[in-house]
C-alpha positions in Angstrom: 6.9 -12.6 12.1 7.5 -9.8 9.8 7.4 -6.3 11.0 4.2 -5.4 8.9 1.9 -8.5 9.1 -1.0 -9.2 7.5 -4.1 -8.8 9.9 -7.3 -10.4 9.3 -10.1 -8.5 11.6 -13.6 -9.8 11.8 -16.1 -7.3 12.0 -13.9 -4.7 11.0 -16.0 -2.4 9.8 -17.6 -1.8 13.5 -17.6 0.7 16.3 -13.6 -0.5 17.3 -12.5 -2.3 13.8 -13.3 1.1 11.6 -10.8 2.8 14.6 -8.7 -0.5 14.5 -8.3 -1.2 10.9 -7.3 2.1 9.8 -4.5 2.5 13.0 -2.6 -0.9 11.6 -3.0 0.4 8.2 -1.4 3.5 9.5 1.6 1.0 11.3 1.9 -0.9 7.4 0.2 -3.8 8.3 -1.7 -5.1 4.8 -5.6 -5.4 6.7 -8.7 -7.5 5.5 -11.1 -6.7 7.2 -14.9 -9.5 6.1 -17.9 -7.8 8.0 -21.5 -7.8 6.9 -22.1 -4.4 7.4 -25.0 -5.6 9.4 -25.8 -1.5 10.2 -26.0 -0.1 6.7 -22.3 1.5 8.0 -19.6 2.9 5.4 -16.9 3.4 7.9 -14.2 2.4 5.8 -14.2 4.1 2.9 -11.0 6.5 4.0 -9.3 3.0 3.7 -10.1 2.3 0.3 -7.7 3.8 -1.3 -4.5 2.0 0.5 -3.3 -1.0 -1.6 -2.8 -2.9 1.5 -6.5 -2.4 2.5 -8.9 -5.4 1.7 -12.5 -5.4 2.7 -14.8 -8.7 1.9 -18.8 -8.0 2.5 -19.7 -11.9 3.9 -20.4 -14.0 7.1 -18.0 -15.0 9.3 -20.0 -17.9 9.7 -19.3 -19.2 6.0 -16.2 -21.5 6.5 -16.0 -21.6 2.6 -15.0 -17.9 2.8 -13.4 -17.3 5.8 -10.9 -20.5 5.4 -9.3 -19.1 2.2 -9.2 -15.7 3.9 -7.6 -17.4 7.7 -4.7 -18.8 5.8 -3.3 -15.6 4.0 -3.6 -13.9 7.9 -0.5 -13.8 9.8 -2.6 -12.2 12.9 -6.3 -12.8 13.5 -8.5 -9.9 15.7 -11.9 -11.4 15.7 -14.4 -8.8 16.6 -17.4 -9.8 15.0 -19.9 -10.1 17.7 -23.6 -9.2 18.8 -22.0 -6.8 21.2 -23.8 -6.6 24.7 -26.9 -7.8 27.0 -29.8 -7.0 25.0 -28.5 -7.8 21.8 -27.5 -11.7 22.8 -30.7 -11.6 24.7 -32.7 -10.7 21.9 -31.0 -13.2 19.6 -29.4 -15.7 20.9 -29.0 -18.6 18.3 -27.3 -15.8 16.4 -25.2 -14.4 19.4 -23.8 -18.2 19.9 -22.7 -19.0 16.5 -21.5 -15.6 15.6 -19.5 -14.8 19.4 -18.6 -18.4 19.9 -19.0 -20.7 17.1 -17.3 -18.8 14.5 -14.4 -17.9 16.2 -13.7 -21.5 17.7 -13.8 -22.5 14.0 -11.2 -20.3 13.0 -9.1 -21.2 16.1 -9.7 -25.1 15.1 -8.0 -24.3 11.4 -5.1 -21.6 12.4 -1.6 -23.1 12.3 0.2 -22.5 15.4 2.4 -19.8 14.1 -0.6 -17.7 13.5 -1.8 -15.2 16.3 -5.0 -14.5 17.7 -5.6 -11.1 19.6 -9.2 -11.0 20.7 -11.4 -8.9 22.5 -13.7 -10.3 25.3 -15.7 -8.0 28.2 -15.1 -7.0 32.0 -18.8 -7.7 32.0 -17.6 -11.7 32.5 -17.2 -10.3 36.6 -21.1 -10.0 36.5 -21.3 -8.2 40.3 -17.9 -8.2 42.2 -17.7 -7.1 46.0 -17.9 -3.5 46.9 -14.4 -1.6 47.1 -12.8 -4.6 45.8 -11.3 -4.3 42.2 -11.3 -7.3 39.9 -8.2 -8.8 38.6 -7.5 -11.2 36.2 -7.4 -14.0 38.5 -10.8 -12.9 40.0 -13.6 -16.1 39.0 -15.6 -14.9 36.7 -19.1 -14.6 37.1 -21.2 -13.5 33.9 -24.9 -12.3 34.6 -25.8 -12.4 31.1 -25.5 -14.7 27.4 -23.4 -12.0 26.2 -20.6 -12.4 29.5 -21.1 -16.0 29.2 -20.2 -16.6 25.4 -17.1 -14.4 26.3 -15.9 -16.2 29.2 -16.4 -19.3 27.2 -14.7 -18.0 24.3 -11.6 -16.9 26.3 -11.3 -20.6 27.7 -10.5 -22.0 24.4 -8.5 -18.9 22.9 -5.8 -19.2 26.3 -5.6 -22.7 25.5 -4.9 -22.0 22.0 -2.0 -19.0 23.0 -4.1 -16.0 22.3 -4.2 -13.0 23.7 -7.5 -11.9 25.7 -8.4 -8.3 26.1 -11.0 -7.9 28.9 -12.5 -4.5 27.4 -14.1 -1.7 30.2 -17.4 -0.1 28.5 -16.0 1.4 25.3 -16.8 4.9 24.8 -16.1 8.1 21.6 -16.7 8.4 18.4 -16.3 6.0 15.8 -16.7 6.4 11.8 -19.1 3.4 12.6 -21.0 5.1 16.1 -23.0 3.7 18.7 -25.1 5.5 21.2 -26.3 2.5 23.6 -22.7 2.3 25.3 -22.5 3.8 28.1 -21.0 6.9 28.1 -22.2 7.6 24.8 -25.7 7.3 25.9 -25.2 9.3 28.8 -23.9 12.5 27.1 -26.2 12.1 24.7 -29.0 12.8 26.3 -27.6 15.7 28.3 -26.6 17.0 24.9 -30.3 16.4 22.9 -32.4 15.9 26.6 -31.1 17.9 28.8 -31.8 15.1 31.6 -31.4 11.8 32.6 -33.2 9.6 35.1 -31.0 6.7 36.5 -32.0 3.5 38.2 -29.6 2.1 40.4 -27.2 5.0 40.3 -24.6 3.4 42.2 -23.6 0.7 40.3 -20.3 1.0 39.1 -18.3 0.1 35.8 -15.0 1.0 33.9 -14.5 2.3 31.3 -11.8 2.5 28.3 -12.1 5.2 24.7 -12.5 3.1 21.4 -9.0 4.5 20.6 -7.3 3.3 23.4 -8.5 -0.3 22.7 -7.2 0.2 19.0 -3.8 0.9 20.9 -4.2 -2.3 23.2 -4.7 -4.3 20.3 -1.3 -2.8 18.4 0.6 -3.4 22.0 -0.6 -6.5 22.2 0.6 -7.3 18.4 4.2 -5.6 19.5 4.4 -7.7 22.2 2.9 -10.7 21.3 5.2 -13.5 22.6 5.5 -12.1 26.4 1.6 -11.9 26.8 0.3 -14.3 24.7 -1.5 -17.3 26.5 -3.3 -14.6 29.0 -6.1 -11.7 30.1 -6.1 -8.7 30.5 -8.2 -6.0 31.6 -8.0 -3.0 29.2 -9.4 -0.1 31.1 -9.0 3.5 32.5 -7.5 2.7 35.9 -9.1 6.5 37.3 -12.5 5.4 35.5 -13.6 3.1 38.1 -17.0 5.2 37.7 -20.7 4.9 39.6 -23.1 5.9 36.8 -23.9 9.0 39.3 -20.3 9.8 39.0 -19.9 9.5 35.8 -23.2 12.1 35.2 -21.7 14.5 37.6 -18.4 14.5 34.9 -21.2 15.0 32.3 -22.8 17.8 34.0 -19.4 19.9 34.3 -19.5 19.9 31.0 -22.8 20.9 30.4 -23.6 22.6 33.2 -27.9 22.1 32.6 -28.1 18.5 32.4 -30.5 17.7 35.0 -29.7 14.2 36.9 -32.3 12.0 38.6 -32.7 9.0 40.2 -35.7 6.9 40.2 -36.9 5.7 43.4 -38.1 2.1 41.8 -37.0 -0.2 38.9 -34.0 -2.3 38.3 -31.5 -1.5 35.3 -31.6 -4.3 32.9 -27.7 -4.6 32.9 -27.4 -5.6 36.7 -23.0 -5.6 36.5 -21.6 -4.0 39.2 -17.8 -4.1 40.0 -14.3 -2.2 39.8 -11.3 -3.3 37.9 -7.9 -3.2 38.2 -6.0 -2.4 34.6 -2.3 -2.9 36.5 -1.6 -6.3 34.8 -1.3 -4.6 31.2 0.1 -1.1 32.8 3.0 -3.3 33.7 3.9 -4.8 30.1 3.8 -0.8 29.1 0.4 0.0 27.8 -1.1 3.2 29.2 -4.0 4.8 27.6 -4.1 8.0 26.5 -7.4 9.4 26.7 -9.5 10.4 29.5 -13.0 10.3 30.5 -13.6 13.9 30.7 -11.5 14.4 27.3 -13.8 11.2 25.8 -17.2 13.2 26.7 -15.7 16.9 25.3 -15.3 14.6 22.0 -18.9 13.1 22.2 -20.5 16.8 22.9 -18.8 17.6 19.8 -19.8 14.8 18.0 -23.8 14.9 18.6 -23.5 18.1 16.9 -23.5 16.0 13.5 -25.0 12.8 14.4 -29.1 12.0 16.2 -30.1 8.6 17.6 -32.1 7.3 14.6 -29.1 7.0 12.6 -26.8 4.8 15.0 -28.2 1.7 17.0 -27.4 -2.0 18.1 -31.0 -3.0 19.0 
């Protein structure tokens, strides 16, 4: 393959595709990214002007465009997706032919020398066991649609040679934002709140910056032919986080946020586990920005941005 391919992302104009897309732009790869800008988002308009930029408003679900589009692509990143629990819940005859569907069709009509790179979710361990940290070759165990249109998507991409990135919680800003991961929401609300109240507070995730996963995905592309075929978890190995914890980091950044449990009531997102990130530490990956340097960045950017203007559900 040549040393600037041409990458077709799906979805590109989301949270991680309008980091992603202009990053490879950045390397020289030529980029299309087809999204439907579902959100009313213009989060690629700094790309615009690079010749090498394409950008196709359509469905990903329309094989009449996206068949043209799969064989100019040396490298395919699909991330269009109803991203997370509620969403899929909410809508899932859209979730499965947009998570699943889609993407096995563009697996089904990809030569073999073309090369997937796709994003699934730690959220296919559902609830692991406590001070135990989930590998790869842990069983996965989704808890909702969302984790189990992942896990089945991964089953045919690793067949097919692709790579799998098992994302932690995302979290930053993003030309395209969102303020239901997470993180995000978190800060948020000690930001425009000044409080939080948490139901089970001890339930504990990972967690990874929406830049970081833009550099797993270019890792990945460099180093294509030793991982391909196989998972991995893309995370921040010290962000192995309670939600308490991660409020208490919160609060030493603004020192008034007021944290407090509530005595009843069950989050609707029952995952609960820790991961291990060692498997793509040791090809060479390390991300480079941390948790507390991810919420100095939100703080900042809910000085521009309120709720009303960025939402999944």
């Amino acid at each position: 393959m040549n040393s600037n391919p041409h990458v077709l992302i799906t979805g590109g104009a989301g949270y991680i595709g309008s980091i992603l897309a202009p990053t490879l732009l950045a390397r020289g790869c030529a980029v299309t990214v087809v999204d439907n800008f579902l959100y009313g988002q213009t989060s690629l308009l700094d790309c615009c002007a690079n010749e090498k930029f394409t950008v196709v408003r359509g469905d990903v679900r329309d094989e009449r465009l996206m068949l043209p589009l799969l064989k100019k692509a040396d490298v395919i990143m699909p991330l269009a997706c109803l991203v997370g629990a509620p969403l899929c819940a909410q809508k899932p005859v859209e979730a499965r032919s947009i998570n699943l569907d889609a993407i096995l069709m563009l697996l089904q009509n990809a030569s073999k020398a073309q090369r997937f790179i796709s994003p699934t979710t730690n959220s296919g361990y559902g609830v692991g066991q406590a001070g135990v940290h989930c590998t790869e070759e842990t069983p996965m165990n989704p808890i909702s649609l969302y984790g189990v249109l992942k896990v089945e998507l991964e089953k045919a991409l690793l067949a097919a040679g692709a790579i799998s990135l098992r994302l932690a919680t995302v979290c930053g800003v993003s030309p395209r934002m969102r303020l239901d991961l997470l993180v995000n929401d978190f800060t948020y609300r000690a930001v425009t709140d000044r409080f939080v109240v948490l139901f089970e507070a001890h339930f504990k995730r990972n967690y990874i910056h929406v830049r970081d996963v833009a550099r797993a995905f270019c890792h990945a592309l460099d180093h294509f032919d030793a991982m391909k075929g196989q998972p991995y978890n893309i995370g921040l190995s010290d962000a192995n986080l309670s939600k308490m914890e991660l409020c208490l980091e919160i609060q030493k950044q603004i020192p008034d946020f007021t944290i407090m449990e509530a005595p009843v009531g069950k989050d609707p997102d029952q995952r609960n586990y820790i991961v291990s990130n060692a498997k793509i530490e040791a090809t060479g990956y390390q991300p480079q920005v941390s948790i507390q340097q991810a919420i100095a960045e939100l703080i900042k950017g809910y000085q521009i941005i309120r709720r009303n203007q960025h939402a999944n559900i």
